[in-house]
C-alpha positions in Angstrom: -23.6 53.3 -25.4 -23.9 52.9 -21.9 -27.4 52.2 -19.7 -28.4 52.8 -15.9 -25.9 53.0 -13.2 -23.1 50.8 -12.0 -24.6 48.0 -9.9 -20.9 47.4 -8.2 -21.3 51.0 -6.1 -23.2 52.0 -3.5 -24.8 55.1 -2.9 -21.9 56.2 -1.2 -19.2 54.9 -3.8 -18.3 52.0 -1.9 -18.0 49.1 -3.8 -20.4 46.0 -3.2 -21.7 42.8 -4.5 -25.3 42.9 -5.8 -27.8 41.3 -3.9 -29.0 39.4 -6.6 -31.4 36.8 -4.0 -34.2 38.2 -4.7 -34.2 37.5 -8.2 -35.7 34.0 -10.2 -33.1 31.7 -11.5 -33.3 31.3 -15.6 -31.5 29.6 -18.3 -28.2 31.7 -18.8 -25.8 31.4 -21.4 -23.0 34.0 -22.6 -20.4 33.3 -25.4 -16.9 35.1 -25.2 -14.5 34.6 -28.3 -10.9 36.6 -28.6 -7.9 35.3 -31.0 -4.2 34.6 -30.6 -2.4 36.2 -33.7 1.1 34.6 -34.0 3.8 34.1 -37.1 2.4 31.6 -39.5 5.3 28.9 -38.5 3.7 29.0 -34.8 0.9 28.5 -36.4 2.0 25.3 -38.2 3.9 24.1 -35.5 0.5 24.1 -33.4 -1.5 22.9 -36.0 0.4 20.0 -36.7 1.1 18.5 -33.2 4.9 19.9 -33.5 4.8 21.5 -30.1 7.6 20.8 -27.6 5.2 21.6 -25.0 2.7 19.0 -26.1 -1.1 19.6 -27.6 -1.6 23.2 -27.3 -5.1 23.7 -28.1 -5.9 20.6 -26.0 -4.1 22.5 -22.6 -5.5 26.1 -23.3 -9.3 24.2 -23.7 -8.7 22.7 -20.3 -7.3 26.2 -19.0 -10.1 28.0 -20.0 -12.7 25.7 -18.7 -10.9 25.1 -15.3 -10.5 29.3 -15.4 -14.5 29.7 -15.9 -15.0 27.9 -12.6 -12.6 30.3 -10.7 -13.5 33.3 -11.9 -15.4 34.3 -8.6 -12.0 33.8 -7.3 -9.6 36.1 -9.7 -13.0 38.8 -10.0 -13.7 40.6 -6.6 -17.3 41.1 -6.6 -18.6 38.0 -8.9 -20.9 36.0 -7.3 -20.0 32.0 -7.3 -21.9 29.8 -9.7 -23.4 26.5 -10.2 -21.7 26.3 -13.9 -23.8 24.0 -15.6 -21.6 23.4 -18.9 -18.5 25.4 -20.3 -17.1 24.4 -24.0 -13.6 26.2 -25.2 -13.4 25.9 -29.3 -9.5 27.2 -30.5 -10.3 27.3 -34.5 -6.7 27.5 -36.8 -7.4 31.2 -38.8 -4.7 31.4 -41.9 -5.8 34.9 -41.9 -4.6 36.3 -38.5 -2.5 34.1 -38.7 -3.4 32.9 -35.4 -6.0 30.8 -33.3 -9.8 31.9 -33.1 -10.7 31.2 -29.2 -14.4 31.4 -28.6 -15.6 30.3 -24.7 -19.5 29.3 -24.0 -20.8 29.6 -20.6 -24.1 28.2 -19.3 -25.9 28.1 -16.1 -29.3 28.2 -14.1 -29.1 30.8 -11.4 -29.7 34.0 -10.2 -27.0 36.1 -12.6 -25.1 35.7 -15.7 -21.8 34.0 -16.9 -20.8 36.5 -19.1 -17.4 37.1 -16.7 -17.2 33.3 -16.4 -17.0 33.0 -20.6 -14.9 36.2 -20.9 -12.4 34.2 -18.1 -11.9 31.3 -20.0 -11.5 32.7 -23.4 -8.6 35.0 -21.9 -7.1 32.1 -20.0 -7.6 30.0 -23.0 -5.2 32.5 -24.4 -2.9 33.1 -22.4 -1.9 29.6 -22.3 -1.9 29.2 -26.0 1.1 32.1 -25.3 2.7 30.4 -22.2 3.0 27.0 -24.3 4.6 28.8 -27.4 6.2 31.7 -26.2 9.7 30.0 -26.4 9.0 30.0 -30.3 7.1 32.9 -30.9 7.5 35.9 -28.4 5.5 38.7 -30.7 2.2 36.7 -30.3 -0.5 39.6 -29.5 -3.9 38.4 -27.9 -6.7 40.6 -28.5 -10.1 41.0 -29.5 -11.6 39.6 -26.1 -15.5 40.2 -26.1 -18.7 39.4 -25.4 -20.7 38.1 -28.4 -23.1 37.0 -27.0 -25.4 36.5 -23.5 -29.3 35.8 -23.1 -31.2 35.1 -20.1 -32.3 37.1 -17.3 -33.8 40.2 -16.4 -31.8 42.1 -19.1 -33.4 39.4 -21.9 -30.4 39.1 -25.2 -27.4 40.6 -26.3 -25.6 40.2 -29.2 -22.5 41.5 -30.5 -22.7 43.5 -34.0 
């Protein structure tokens, strides 16, 4: 369910970044996590270092962190950051079958990572596909949410 107003408007409509000086900097943190489901010979393939490409999991880590540091770049309003730490985990899931992506954000500042941690959990993806798609062109990237952030004026959130 939704709360309060869009901070992104003004009272006209017109879009704007949020003047956020004014508020203290705290200890931020937001965790992002989406999956890669793929055929269960991509899977393997990944798994076991068989990639033409190279270390897949290795790459789309390093994708998603570099991504978390642009993301003020690829989101219009987003404020920059002083990133303080970023970790990308891919986890092998039999069950998808597929890679579990899960993205961790942290900062001191004046506003949250949550976008930063959503960036590099989709990036982290999308390069999972980009290295694999010559195998597997049916992969389907989904699930991309924020499970959890904490800090700020808005306190904790976590996902049910």
């Amino acid at each position: 369910m939704a709360t309060g107003s869009l901070t992104h408007f003004d009272a006209k409509g017109d879009a704007q970044m949020v003047d956020v000086g004014g508020k203290p900097d705290t200890d931020r943190v937001a965790v992002a996590v989406c999956h890669v489901r793929m055929q269960a010979e991509t899977l393997a393939l990944i798994t076991e270092g068989r990639a033409k490409k190279g270390d897949v999991a290795g790459v789309a880590r390093l994708a998603g962190i570099m991504a978390s540091k642009r993301t003020a770049d690829l989101i219009p309003l987003c404020h920059p950051l002083p990133i303080t730490k970023v970790s990308v985990d891919l986890a092998p899931d039999a069950d998808l079958p597929g890679l579990r992506i899960e993205a961790t954000v942290k900062t001191t500042g004046k506003t949250g990572v949550e976008m930063e941690a959503l960036t590099a959990a989709s990036v982290a993806a999308l390069t999972v596909y980009d290295m694999a798609k010559a195998v597997d062109r049916a992969m389907e990237i989904g699930g991309l949410r924020l499970r959890l952030k904490d800090g700020g004026k808005s306190g904790r959130y976590e996902a049910p």
